[in-house]
C-alpha positions as CSV (number, residue, x, y, z in Angstrom):
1,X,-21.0,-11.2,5.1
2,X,-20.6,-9.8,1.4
3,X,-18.5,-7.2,1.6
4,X,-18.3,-4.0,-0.7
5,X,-16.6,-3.7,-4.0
6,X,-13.3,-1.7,-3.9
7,X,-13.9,1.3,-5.4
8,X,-12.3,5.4,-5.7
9,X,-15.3,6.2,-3.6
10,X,-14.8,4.2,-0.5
11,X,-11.3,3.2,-0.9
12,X,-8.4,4.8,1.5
13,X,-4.8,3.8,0.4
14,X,-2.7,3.3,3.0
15,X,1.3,3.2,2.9
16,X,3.1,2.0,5.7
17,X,6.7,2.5,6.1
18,X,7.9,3.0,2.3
19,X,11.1,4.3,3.6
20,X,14.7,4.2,1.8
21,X,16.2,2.4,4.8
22,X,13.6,-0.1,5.3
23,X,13.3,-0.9,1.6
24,X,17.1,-2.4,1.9
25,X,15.8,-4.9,4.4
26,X,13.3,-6.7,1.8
27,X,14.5,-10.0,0.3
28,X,12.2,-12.2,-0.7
29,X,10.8,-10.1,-3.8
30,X,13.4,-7.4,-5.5
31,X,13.6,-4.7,-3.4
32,X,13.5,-2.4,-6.4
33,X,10.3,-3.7,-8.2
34,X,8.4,-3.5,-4.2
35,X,9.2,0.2,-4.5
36,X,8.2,0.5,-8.3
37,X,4.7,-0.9,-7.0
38,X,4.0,1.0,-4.1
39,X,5.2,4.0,-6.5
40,X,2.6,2.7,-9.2
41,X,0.1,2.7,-5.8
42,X,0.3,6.2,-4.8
43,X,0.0,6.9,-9.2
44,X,-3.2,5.4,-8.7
45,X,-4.9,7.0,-6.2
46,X,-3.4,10.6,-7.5
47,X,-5.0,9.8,-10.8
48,X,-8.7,8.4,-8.8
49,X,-8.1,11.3,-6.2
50,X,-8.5,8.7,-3.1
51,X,-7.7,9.0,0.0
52,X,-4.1,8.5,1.4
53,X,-2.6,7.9,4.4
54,X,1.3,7.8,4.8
55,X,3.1,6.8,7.6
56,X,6.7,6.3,8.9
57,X,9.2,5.4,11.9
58,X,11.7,7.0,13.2
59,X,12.9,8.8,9.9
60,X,16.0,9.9,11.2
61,X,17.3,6.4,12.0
62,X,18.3,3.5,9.9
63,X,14.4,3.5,8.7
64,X,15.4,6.6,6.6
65,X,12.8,9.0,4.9
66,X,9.9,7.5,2.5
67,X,10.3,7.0,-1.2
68,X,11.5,10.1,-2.5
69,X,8.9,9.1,-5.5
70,X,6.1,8.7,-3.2
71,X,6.5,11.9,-1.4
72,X,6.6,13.5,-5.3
73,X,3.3,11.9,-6.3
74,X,1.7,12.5,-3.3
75,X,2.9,15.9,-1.6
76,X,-0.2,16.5,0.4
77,X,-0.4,13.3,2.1
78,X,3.5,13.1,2.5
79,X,3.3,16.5,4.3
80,X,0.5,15.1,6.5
81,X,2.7,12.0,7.1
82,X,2.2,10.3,10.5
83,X,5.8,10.4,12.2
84,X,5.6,7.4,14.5
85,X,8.3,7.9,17.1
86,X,9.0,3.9,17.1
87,X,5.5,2.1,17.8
88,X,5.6,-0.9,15.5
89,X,2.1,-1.4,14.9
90,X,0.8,1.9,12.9
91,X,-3.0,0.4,13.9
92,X,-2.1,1.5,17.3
93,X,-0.6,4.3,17.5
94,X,-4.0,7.0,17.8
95,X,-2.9,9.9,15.2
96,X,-2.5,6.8,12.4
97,X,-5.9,5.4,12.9
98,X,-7.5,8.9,13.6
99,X,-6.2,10.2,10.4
100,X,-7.6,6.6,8.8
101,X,-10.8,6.9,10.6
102,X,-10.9,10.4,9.3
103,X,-11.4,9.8,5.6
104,X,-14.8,7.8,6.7
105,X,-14.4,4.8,4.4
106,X,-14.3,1.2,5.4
107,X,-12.4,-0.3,2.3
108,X,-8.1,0.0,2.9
109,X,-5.9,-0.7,0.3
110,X,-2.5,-1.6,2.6
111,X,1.2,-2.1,1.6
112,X,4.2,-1.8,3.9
113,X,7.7,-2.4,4.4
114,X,8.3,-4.8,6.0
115,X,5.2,-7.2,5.5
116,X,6.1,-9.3,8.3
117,X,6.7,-6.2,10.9
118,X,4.8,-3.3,9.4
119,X,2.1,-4.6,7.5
120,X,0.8,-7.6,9.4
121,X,-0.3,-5.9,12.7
122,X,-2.2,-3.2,11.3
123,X,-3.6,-5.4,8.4
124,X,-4.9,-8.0,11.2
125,X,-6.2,-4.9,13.8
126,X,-8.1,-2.9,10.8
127,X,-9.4,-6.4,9.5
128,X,-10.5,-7.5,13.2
129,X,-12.5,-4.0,13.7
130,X,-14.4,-4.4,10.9
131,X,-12.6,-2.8,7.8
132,X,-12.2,-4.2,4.4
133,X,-8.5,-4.5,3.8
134,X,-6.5,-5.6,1.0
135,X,-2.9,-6.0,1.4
136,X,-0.9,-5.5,-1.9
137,X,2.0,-7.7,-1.0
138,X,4.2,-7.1,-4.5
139,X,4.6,-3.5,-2.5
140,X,5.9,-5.1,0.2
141,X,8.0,-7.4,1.4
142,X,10.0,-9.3,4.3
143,X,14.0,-10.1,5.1
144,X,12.8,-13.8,4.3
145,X,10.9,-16.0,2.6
146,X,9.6,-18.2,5.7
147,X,8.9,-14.8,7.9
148,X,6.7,-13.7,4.2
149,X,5.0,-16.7,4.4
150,X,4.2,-17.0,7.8
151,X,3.0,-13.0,7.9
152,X,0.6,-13.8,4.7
153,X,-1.1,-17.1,6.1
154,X,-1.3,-15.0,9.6
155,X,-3.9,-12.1,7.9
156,X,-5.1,-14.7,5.4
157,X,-6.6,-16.2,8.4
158,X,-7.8,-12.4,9.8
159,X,-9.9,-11.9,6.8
160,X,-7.2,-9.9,5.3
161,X,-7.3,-10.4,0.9
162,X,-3.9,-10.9,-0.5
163,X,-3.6,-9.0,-3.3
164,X,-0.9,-7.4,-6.2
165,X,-0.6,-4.3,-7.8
166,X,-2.1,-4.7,-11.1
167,X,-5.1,-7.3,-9.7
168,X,-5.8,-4.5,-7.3
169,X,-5.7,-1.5,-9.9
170,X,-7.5,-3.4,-12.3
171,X,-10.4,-4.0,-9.9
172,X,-10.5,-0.5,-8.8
173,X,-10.6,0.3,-12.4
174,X,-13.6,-1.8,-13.3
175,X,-13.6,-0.5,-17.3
176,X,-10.7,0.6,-19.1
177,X,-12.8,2.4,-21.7
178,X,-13.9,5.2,-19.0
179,X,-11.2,8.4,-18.7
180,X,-9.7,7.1,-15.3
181,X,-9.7,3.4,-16.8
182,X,-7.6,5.0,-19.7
183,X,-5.1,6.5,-17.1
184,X,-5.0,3.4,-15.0
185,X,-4.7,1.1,-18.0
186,X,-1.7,3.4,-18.8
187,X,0.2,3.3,-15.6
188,X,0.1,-0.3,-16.2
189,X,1.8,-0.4,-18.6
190,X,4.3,2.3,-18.0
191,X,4.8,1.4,-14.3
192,X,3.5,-2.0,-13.1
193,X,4.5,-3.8,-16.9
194,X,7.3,-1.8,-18.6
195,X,8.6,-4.1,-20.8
196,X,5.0,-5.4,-21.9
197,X,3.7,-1.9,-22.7
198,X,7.2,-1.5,-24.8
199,X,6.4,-5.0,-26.4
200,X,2.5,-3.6,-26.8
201,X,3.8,0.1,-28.6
């Protein structure tokens, strides 16, 4: 079955876990550039006005608080941040997939830290119920290659699309020419592609 072009209309972004202590745990990508891109994620729906949905676990453990960053460029959803107490999959844990359900689109952009814990189980659950669901795995990431790789070829073989920050903003974008294109082509180069856009001015 075809499904529907990602677009700002019926796209929800969904961040799972972007938080300072679980960031330190990624190792098979820089930890650093993981939270640039999830950064550059939350840019992109500010600028398209989609749909987020932040989550977290047990922020006052080891997991720490989300991306200072994120919670700047996206104050209303960080506010409305589902606190998990410690349930591993966000999918199912009810005020998480309520909230989801509750922006009434079927397309989810997901990213989470770590891919191979946070990401994969409610990547495969949304994907098994019938949502669309792209996982940008640039902003996320796992303690090791091997658990990456099995975690990827696991919702691969859900129906899950594996994706990366600047495929996925450039498909939401569709034409660079429009206003939002212009803004999106921008963060691209300023966030996603530093040192091209400084090579480009």
């Amino acid at each position: 079955m075809a499904q529907e072009r990602f677009t700002a209309d019926n796209t929800t972004l969904l961040l799972i876990d972007h938080q300072v202590g679980t960031m330190q745990l990624i190792k098979n990508i820089d930890s650093a550039f993981a939270a640039k891109q999830s950064i550059a994620l939350a840019k992109m729906a500010k600028i398209l006005n989609m749909p987020v949905v932040i989550t977290s676990s047990q922020e006052d453990h080891a997991q720490g608080p989300i991306l200072p960053e994120i919670a700047e460029t996206q104050p209303k959803a960080y506010a409305a941040r589902i606190k998990r107490p410690g349930v591993v999959n966000a999918w199912a844990y009810a005020p998480f997939r309520d909230a989801v359900l509750a922006t009434g689109r079927k397309n989810l952009i997901m990213a989470g830290v770590t891919t191979d814990v946070c990401l994969i189980f409610p990547a495969i659950d949304a994907a098994l119920e019938g949502f669309a669901v792209q996982a940008v795995l640039d902003a996320s990431g796992s303690p090791s290659d091997l658990s990456e790789e099995f975690s990827r070829q696991r919702m691969h073989d859900a129906g899950v699309v594996l994706t990366a920050t600047n495929t996925l903003i450039a498909e939401i974008a569709q034409d660079w020419s429009t206003p939002a294109g212009q803004q999106l082509i921008g963060l691209l180069f300023s966030d996603v592609f530093p040192a091209l856009g400084a090579s480009i001015v």
